[in-house]
C-alpha positions in Angstrom: -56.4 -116.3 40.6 -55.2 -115.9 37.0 -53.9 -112.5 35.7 -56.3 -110.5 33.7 -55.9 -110.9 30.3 -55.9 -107.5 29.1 -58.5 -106.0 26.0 -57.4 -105.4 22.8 -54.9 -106.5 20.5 -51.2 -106.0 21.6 -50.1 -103.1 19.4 -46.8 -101.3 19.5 -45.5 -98.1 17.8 -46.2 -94.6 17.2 -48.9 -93.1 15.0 -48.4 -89.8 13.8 -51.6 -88.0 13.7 -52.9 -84.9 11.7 -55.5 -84.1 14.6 -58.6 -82.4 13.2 -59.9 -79.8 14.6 -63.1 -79.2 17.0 -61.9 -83.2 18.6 -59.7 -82.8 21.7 -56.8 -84.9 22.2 -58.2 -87.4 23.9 -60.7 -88.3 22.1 -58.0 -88.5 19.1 -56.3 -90.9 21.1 -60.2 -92.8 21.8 -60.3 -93.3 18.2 -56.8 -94.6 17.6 -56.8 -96.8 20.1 -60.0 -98.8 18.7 -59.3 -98.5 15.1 -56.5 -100.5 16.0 -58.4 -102.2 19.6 -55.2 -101.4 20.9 -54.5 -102.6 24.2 -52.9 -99.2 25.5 -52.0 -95.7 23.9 -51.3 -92.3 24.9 -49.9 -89.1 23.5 -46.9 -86.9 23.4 -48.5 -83.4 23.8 -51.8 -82.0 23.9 -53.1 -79.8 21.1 -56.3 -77.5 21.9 -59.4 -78.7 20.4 -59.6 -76.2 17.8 -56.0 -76.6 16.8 -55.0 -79.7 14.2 -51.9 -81.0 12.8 -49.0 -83.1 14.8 -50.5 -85.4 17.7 -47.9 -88.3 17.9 -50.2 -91.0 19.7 -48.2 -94.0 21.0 -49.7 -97.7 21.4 -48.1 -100.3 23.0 -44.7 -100.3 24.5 -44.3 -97.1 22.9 -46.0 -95.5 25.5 -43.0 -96.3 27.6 -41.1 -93.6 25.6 -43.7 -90.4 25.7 -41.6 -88.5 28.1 -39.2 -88.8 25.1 -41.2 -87.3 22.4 -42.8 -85.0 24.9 -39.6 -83.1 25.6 -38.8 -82.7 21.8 -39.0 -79.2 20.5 -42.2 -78.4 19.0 -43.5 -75.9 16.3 -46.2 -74.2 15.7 -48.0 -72.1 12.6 -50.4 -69.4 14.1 -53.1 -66.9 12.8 -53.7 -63.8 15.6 -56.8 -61.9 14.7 -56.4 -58.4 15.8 -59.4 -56.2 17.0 -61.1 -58.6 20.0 -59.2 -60.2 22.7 -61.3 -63.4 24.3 -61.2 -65.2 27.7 -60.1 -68.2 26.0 -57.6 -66.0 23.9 -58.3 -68.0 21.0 -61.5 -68.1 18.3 -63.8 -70.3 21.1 -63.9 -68.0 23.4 -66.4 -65.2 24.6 -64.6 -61.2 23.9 -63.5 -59.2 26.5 -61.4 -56.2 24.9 -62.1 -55.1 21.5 -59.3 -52.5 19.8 -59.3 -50.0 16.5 -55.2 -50.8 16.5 -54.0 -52.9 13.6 -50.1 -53.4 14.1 -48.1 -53.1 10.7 -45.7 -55.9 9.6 -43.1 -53.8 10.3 -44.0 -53.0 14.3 -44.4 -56.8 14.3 -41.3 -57.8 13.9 -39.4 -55.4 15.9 -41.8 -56.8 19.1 -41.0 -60.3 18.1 -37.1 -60.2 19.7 -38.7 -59.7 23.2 -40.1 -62.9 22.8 -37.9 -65.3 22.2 -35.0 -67.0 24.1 -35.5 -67.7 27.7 -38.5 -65.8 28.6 -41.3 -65.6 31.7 -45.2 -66.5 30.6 -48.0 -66.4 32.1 -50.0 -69.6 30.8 -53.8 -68.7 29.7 -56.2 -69.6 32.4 -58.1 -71.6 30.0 -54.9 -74.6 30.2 -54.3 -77.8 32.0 -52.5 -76.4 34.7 -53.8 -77.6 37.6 -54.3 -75.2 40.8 -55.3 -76.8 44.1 -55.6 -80.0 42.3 -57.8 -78.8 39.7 -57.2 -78.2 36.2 -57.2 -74.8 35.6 -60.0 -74.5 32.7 -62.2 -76.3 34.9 -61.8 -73.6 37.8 -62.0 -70.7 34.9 -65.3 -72.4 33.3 -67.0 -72.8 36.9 -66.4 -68.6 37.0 -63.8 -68.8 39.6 -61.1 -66.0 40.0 -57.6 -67.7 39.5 -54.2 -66.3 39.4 -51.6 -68.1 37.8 -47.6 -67.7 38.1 -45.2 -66.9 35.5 -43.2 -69.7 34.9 -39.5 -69.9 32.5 -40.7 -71.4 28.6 -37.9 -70.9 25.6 -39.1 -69.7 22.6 -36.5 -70.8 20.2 -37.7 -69.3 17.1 -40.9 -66.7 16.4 -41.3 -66.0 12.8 -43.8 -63.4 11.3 -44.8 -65.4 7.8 -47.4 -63.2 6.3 -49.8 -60.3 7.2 -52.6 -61.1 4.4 -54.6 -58.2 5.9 -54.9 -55.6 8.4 -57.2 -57.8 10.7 -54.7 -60.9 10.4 -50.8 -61.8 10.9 -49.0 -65.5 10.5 -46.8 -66.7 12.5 -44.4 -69.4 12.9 -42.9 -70.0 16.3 -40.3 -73.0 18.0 -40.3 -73.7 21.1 -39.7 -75.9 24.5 -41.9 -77.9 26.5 -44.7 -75.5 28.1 -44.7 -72.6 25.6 -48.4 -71.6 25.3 -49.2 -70.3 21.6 -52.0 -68.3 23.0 -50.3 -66.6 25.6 -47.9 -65.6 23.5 -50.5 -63.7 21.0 -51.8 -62.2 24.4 -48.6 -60.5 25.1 -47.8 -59.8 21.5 -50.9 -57.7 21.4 -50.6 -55.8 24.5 -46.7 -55.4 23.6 -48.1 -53.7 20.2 -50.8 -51.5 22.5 -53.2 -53.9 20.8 -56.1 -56.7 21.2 -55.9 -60.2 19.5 -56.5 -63.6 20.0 -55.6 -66.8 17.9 -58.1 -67.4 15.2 -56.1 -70.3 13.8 -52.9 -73.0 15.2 -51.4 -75.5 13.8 -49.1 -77.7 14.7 -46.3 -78.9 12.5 -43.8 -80.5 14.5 -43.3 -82.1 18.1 -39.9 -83.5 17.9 -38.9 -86.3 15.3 -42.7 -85.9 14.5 -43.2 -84.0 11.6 -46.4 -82.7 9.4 -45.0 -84.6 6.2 -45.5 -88.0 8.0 -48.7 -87.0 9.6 -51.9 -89.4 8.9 -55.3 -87.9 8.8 -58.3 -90.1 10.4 -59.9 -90.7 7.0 -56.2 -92.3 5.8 -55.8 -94.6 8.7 -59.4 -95.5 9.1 -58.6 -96.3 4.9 -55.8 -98.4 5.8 -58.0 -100.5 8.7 -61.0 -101.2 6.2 -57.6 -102.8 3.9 -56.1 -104.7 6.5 -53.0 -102.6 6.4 -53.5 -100.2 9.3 -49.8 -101.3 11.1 -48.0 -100.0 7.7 -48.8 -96.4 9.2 -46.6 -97.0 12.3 -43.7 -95.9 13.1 -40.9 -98.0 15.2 -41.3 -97.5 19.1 -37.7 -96.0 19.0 -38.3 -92.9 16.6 -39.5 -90.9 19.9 -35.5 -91.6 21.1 -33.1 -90.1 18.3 -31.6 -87.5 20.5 -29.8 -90.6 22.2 -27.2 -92.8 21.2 -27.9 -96.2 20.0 -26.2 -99.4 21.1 -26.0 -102.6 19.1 -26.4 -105.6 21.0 -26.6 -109.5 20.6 -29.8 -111.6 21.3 -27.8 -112.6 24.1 -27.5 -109.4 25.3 -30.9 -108.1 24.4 -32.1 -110.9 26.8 -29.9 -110.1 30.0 -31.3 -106.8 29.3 -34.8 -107.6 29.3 -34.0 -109.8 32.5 -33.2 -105.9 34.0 -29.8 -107.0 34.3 -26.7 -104.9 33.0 -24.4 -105.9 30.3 -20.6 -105.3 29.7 -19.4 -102.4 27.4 -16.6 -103.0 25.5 -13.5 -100.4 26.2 -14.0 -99.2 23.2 -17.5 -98.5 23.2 -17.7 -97.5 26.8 -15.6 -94.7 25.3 -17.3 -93.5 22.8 -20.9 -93.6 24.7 -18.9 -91.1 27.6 -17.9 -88.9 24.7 -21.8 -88.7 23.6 -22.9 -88.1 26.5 -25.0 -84.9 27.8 -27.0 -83.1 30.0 -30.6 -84.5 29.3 -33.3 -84.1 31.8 -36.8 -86.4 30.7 -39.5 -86.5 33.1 -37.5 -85.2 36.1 -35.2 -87.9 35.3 -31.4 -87.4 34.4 -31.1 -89.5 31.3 -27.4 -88.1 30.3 -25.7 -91.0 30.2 -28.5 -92.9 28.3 -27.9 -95.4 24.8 -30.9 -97.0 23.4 -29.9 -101.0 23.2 -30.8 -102.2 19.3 -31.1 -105.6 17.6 -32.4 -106.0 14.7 -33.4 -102.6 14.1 -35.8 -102.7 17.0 -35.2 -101.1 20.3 -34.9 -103.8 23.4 -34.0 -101.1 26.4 -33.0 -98.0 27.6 -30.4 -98.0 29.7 -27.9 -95.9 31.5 -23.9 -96.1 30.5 -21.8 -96.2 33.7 -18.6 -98.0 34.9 -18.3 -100.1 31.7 -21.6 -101.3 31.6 -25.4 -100.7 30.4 -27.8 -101.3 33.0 -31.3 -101.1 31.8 -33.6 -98.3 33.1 -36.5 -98.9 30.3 -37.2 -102.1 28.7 -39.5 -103.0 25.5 -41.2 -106.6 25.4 -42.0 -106.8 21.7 -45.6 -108.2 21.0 -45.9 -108.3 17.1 -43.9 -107.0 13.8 -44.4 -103.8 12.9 
Protein backbone atom coordinates (compact mmCIF):
# COMPACT_ATOMS: atom_id res chain seq x y z
CA UNK A 1 0.00 0.00 0.00
CA UNK A 2 1.02 3.64 -0.75
CA UNK A 3 1.70 6.07 2.13
CA UNK A 4 -1.06 8.42 3.00
CA UNK A 5 -0.69 11.56 1.49
CA UNK A 6 -1.23 13.81 4.20
CA UNK A 7 -4.14 16.97 4.21
CA UNK A 8 -3.25 20.27 3.73
CA UNK A 9 -0.61 22.27 2.31
CA UNK A 10 3.00 21.70 3.61
CA UNK A 11 3.53 24.81 5.68
CA UNK A 12 6.54 25.63 7.83
CA UNK A 13 7.28 28.42 10.39
CA UNK A 14 6.00 30.10 13.40
CA UNK A 15 3.07 32.48 13.62
CA UNK A 16 3.03 34.72 16.39
CA UNK A 17 -0.49 35.19 17.58
CA UNK A 18 -2.24 37.96 19.54
CA UNK A 19 -4.89 35.30 20.93
CA UNK A 20 -8.22 36.96 21.66
CA UNK A 21 -9.91 36.47 24.38
CA UNK A 22 -13.11 34.10 25.30
CA UNK A 23 -11.24 31.34 22.34
CA UNK A 24 -9.03 28.81 24.03
CA UNK A 25 -5.82 27.84 22.72
CA UNK A 26 -6.81 25.31 20.72
CA UNK A 27 -9.14 26.42 18.95
CA UNK A 28 -6.57 29.44 18.09
CA UNK A 29 -4.43 26.82 16.78
CA UNK A 30 -7.98 25.27 14.68
CA UNK A 31 -8.07 28.44 13.07
CA UNK A 32 -4.51 28.88 12.11
CA UNK A 33 -4.02 25.77 10.87
CA UNK A 34 -6.93 26.14 8.18
CA UNK A 35 -6.38 29.69 7.27
CA UNK A 36 -3.30 28.40 6.04
CA UNK A 37 -4.84 24.32 5.47
CA UNK A 38 -1.72 23.54 7.10
CA UNK A 39 -0.79 20.15 7.24
CA UNK A 40 0.31 20.23 11.01
CA UNK A 41 0.59 22.99 13.90
CA UNK A 42 0.86 23.23 17.52
CA UNK A 43 1.69 25.73 20.21
CA UNK A 44 4.25 26.85 22.56
CA UNK A 45 2.15 27.47 25.80
CA UNK A 46 -1.28 27.63 26.67
CA UNK A 47 -2.97 30.83 27.51
CA UNK A 48 -6.49 30.65 29.50
CA UNK A 49 -9.39 31.38 27.48
CA UNK A 50 -10.11 34.65 28.89
CA UNK A 51 -6.50 35.79 28.63
CA UNK A 52 -5.07 37.26 24.99
CA UNK A 53 -1.86 38.36 23.75
CA UNK A 54 1.40 36.03 22.88
CA UNK A 55 0.35 32.38 21.51
CA UNK A 56 3.35 31.38 19.26
CA UNK A 57 1.54 28.64 17.08
CA UNK A 58 4.09 26.54 14.99
CA UNK A 59 3.14 24.87 11.49
CA UNK A 60 5.20 22.61 9.85
CA UNK A 61 8.52 21.43 10.87
CA UNK A 62 8.44 24.04 13.34
CA UNK A 63 6.60 22.04 15.39
CA UNK A 64 9.70 19.97 15.83
CA UNK A 65 11.09 22.97 17.86
CA UNK A 66 8.03 23.77 20.58
CA UNK A 67 9.93 22.28 23.48
CA UNK A 68 12.27 25.19 22.44
CA UNK A 69 9.96 28.06 22.70
CA UNK A 70 8.04 26.41 25.40
CA UNK A 71 11.03 26.58 27.84
CA UNK A 72 11.59 30.40 27.03
CA UNK A 73 10.79 32.77 29.83
CA UNK A 74 7.43 34.20 29.57
CA UNK A 75 5.78 37.46 30.78
CA UNK A 76 2.74 38.36 31.84
CA UNK A 77 0.58 41.87 32.44
CA UNK A 78 -2.15 41.21 35.15
CA UNK A 79 -5.27 43.02 36.65
CA UNK A 80 -6.22 41.35 40.40
CA UNK A 81 -9.65 42.60 41.42
CA UNK A 82 -9.74 42.86 45.14
CA UNK A 83 -12.96 42.23 47.12
CA UNK A 84 -14.21 38.40 45.78
CA UNK A 85 -11.98 35.46 45.44
CA UNK A 86 -13.58 32.80 42.78
CA UNK A 87 -13.12 28.94 42.27
CA UNK A 88 -11.58 29.61 39.07
CA UNK A 89 -9.52 32.54 40.65
CA UNK A 90 -9.99 34.55 37.70
CA UNK A 91 -13.21 36.78 36.27
CA UNK A 92 -15.04 33.16 34.86
CA UNK A 93 -15.42 31.88 37.82
CA UNK A 94 -18.31 31.47 40.52
CA UNK A 95 -17.20 33.64 44.15
CA UNK A 96 -16.29 31.97 47.15
CA UNK A 97 -14.73 34.59 49.60
CA UNK A 98 -15.69 38.10 49.43
CA UNK A 99 -13.41 40.80 51.61
CA UNK A 100 -13.91 44.75 52.75
CA UNK A 101 -9.73 44.83 52.56
CA UNK A 102 -8.30 46.89 49.77
CA UNK A 103 -4.38 46.61 50.06
CA UNK A 104 -2.55 50.03 49.37
CA UNK A 105 0.23 50.28 46.72
CA UNK A 106 2.49 50.57 49.29
CA UNK A 107 1.61 47.06 51.28
CA UNK A 108 1.79 45.70 47.76
CA UNK A 109 5.06 46.04 47.04
CA UNK A 110 6.61 45.11 50.24
CA UNK A 111 4.56 41.46 49.69
CA UNK A 112 5.83 41.29 46.25
CA UNK A 113 9.73 40.11 47.45
CA UNK A 114 8.18 36.91 48.89
CA UNK A 115 7.28 36.01 45.61
CA UNK A 116 9.78 35.97 43.39
CA UNK A 117 12.94 33.89 42.91
CA UNK A 118 12.66 30.18 43.47
CA UNK A 119 9.42 29.75 45.15
CA UNK A 120 6.76 26.68 45.98
CA UNK A 121 3.03 27.11 44.26
CA UNK A 122 0.25 25.47 44.53
CA UNK A 123 -1.27 25.52 40.76
CA UNK A 124 -5.20 26.47 40.74
CA UNK A 125 -7.32 23.45 40.49
CA UNK A 126 -8.97 24.92 37.57
CA UNK A 127 -5.36 23.94 35.26
CA UNK A 128 -4.17 21.21 32.96
CA UNK A 129 -2.54 19.33 35.44
CA UNK A 130 -3.54 16.10 35.23
CA UNK A 131 -4.34 13.90 38.47
CA UNK A 132 -5.00 10.18 38.01
CA UNK A 133 -4.80 10.77 34.35
CA UNK A 134 -7.31 13.37 34.30
CA UNK A 135 -6.86 16.95 33.65
CA UNK A 136 -7.37 18.67 36.63
CA UNK A 137 -10.26 21.23 35.54
CA UNK A 138 -12.15 18.39 34.35
CA UNK A 139 -12.11 16.64 37.88
CA UNK A 140 -12.83 20.32 39.49
CA UNK A 141 -15.89 20.98 36.99
CA UNK A 142 -17.36 17.27 37.65
CA UNK A 143 -17.40 18.69 41.58
CA UNK A 144 -14.70 16.37 42.66
CA UNK A 145 -12.49 17.14 45.76
CA UNK A 146 -8.84 17.34 44.56
CA UNK A 147 -5.64 18.21 46.26
CA UNK A 148 -2.84 19.24 44.36
CA UNK A 149 1.01 19.46 45.44
CA UNK A 150 3.18 22.33 45.55
CA UNK A 151 5.64 22.11 43.07
CA UNK A 152 9.24 24.65 42.46
CA UNK A 153 8.15 27.64 39.61
CA UNK A 154 10.79 30.84 39.41
CA UNK A 155 9.26 33.97 39.36
CA UNK A 156 12.01 36.06 37.86
CA UNK A 157 10.45 39.44 38.02
CA UNK A 158 6.83 40.68 39.74
CA UNK A 159 6.24 44.29 39.07
CA UNK A 160 3.39 46.37 40.60
CA UNK A 161 2.53 48.90 37.42
CA UNK A 162 -0.36 50.86 38.59
CA UNK A 163 -3.21 50.76 41.30
CA UNK A 164 -5.87 52.93 39.19
CA UNK A 165 -8.33 52.31 42.12
CA UNK A 166 -8.96 50.80 45.37
CA UNK A 167 -10.82 47.77 43.80
CA UNK A 168 -7.83 47.23 41.18
CA UNK A 169 -3.86 46.74 40.99
CA UNK A 170 -1.45 45.95 37.66
CA UNK A 171 0.97 43.86 37.60
CA UNK A 172 3.75 42.78 35.59
CA UNK A 173 5.36 39.52 36.37
CA UNK A 174 8.51 37.11 34.53
CA UNK A 175 8.71 33.99 34.93
CA UNK A 176 9.77 30.10 34.11
CA UNK A 177 7.93 27.40 32.71
CA UNK A 178 4.78 26.42 35.05
CA UNK A 179 4.29 29.73 36.93
CA UNK A 180 0.46 30.10 37.26
CA UNK A 181 -0.59 33.91 37.08
CA UNK A 182 -3.64 33.05 39.05
CA UNK A 183 -2.12 31.33 41.73
CA UNK A 184 0.01 33.88 42.22
CA UNK A 185 -2.98 36.64 42.77
CA UNK A 186 -4.36 33.85 45.15
CA UNK A 187 -1.49 34.03 47.41
CA UNK A 188 -0.86 37.69 46.93
CA UNK A 189 -4.21 38.20 48.44
CA UNK A 190 -4.16 35.99 51.34
CA UNK A 191 -0.36 37.31 51.93
CA UNK A 192 -2.13 40.94 52.15
CA UNK A 193 -5.11 39.27 54.59
CA UNK A 194 -7.18 39.86 51.47
CA UNK A 195 -9.54 38.39 48.58
CA UNK A 196 -8.87 38.76 44.82
CA UNK A 197 -8.95 37.10 41.77
CA UNK A 198 -7.59 38.05 38.21
CA UNK A 199 -10.08 40.20 36.30
CA UNK A 200 -7.61 40.66 33.38
CA UNK A 201 -4.07 38.75 31.83
CA UNK A 202 -2.21 39.29 29.21
CA UNK A 203 0.48 37.88 27.81
CA UNK A 204 3.30 39.82 26.35
CA UNK A 205 6.10 37.59 25.82
CA UNK A 206 6.99 33.73 25.66
CA UNK A 207 10.54 33.70 24.81
CA UNK A 208 11.87 35.25 21.48
CA UNK A 209 8.00 35.82 20.96
CA UNK A 210 7.18 39.17 21.66
CA UNK A 211 3.68 41.40 21.71
CA UNK A 212 5.27 43.93 19.04
CA UNK A 213 5.35 41.05 16.45
CA UNK A 214 2.14 39.61 17.43
CA UNK A 215 -0.63 39.14 14.55
CA UNK A 216 -4.27 39.52 15.44
CA UNK A 217 -6.88 37.06 13.58
CA UNK A 218 -8.48 39.85 11.63
CA UNK A 219 -4.60 40.77 10.19
CA UNK A 220 -3.70 37.33 9.11
CA UNK A 221 -7.13 36.33 7.99
CA UNK A 222 -6.30 40.08 5.89
CA UNK A 223 -3.25 38.77 4.59
CA UNK A 224 -4.95 35.12 3.39
CA UNK A 225 -7.91 37.00 1.47
CA UNK A 226 -4.39 38.85 -0.35
CA UNK A 227 -2.50 35.91 -1.03
CA UNK A 228 0.25 37.01 1.32
CA UNK A 229 -0.55 35.01 4.47
CA UNK A 230 3.30 33.26 4.59
CA UNK A 231 4.74 37.06 4.80
CA UNK A 232 3.50 36.77 8.58
CA UNK A 233 5.84 33.84 9.43
CA UNK A 234 8.50 33.70 11.09
CA UNK A 235 11.66 31.24 10.30
CA UNK A 236 11.36 27.70 12.05
CA UNK A 237 14.64 28.58 13.86
CA UNK A 238 13.56 31.83 15.82
CA UNK A 239 12.16 29.30 18.65
CA UNK A 240 16.20 28.30 18.97
CA UNK A 241 18.30 31.66 19.68
CA UNK A 242 19.38 30.59 23.10
CA UNK A 243 21.70 28.08 21.10
CA UNK A 244 24.56 28.47 18.97
CA UNK A 245 24.41 28.42 15.40
CA UNK A 246 26.62 26.43 12.97
CA UNK A 247 27.27 27.22 9.35
CA UNK A 248 27.33 24.42 7.13
CA UNK A 249 27.82 23.42 3.38
CA UNK A 250 24.94 21.80 1.25
CA UNK A 251 27.17 19.04 1.53
CA UNK A 252 26.99 18.97 4.99
CA UNK A 253 23.38 19.99 5.38
CA UNK A 254 22.77 16.67 3.48
CA UNK A 255 24.88 14.15 5.65
CA UNK A 256 22.92 15.87 8.28
CA UNK A 257 19.59 15.26 7.09
CA UNK A 258 20.89 11.63 6.25
CA UNK A 259 21.03 11.54 10.46
CA UNK A 260 24.63 11.19 10.06
CA UNK A 261 27.26 13.42 11.95
CA UNK A 262 29.61 15.76 10.41
CA UNK A 263 33.34 16.85 11.24
CA UNK A 264 33.94 20.06 13.31
CA UNK A 265 36.80 21.89 12.45
CA UNK A 266 39.41 22.34 15.60
CA UNK A 267 38.65 25.49 15.57
CA UNK A 268 35.17 25.50 15.69
CA UNK A 269 34.89 22.44 17.84
CA UNK A 270 36.44 24.89 20.27
CA UNK A 271 34.50 27.54 20.23
CA UNK A 272 31.06 25.46 20.33
CA UNK A 273 32.69 23.70 24.00
CA UNK A 274 33.30 27.26 25.15
CA UNK A 275 29.37 28.07 24.34
CA UNK A 276 28.27 25.42 25.76
CA UNK A 277 25.68 25.16 28.97
CA UNK A 278 23.57 23.52 31.15
CA UNK A 279 20.15 23.40 29.08
CA UNK A 280 17.49 20.94 29.90
CA UNK A 281 14.39 20.96 26.92
CA UNK A 282 11.83 18.43 27.34
CA UNK A 283 13.65 16.22 29.84
CA UNK A 284 16.38 16.29 27.34
CA UNK A 285 19.96 17.57 28.02
CA UNK A 286 20.56 19.85 25.09
CA UNK A 287 23.90 21.51 26.52
CA UNK A 288 26.09 20.80 23.97
CA UNK A 289 23.51 21.70 21.21
CA UNK A 290 24.37 24.12 17.76
CA UNK A 291 21.67 24.73 15.38
CA UNK A 292 23.24 23.63 11.75
CA UNK A 293 22.47 26.76 9.18
CA UNK A 294 22.63 27.20 5.39
CA UNK A 295 21.28 29.69 3.80
CA UNK A 296 19.76 31.37 6.62
CA UNK A 297 17.50 28.37 7.21
CA UNK A 298 17.95 25.91 9.94
CA UNK A 299 18.78 22.09 8.48
CA UNK A 300 19.29 20.20 12.19
CA UNK A 301 19.85 20.28 15.62
CA UNK A 302 22.51 18.47 16.72
CA UNK A 303 24.67 17.71 19.57
CA UNK A 304 28.68 18.92 19.62
CA UNK A 305 30.81 16.08 20.89
CA UNK A 306 34.30 14.55 20.07
CA UNK A 307 34.78 16.89 17.06
CA UNK A 308 31.71 16.33 15.45
CA UNK A 309 27.84 17.30 15.09
CA UNK A 310 25.66 14.51 15.09
CA UNK A 311 22.13 15.44 14.44
CA UNK A 312 19.46 14.98 17.14
CA UNK A 313 16.62 17.11 15.25
CA UNK A 314 16.37 17.49 11.62
CA UNK A 315 14.18 20.04 9.34
CA UNK A 316 13.09 18.76 5.73
CA UNK A 317 12.15 22.10 4.13
CA UNK A 318 8.81 22.02 2.14
CA UNK A 319 8.43 25.57 0.68
CA UNK A 320 10.14 29.31 1.05
CA UNK A 321 9.06 31.17 3.62
Amino acid sequence: MGRRRKKGQPIDGWLILDKPADMTSTQAVGRVRWLFNAQKAGHAGTLDPLATGVLPIALGEATKTVPFAQEGAKTYRFTIRWGETTDTLDAEGETTATSDARPSAEAIRDALPAFTGEIQQIPPKYSAIKVDGARAYDLARAGEEITLEARPVRIDRLELLDAPEPDLAVFEMSCGKGAYVRAVARDLAAALGAEGHVAALRRVRVGPFEEVEAVTLDTLEDLVHKGRALEALAPVQTALDDIPALAVTEDEAFQLRQGRPIVLPPRRASELRAQARPRMIGGKDYSRAAVAMMKDRAVAIGEARAGKLSPVRVFQWNQET
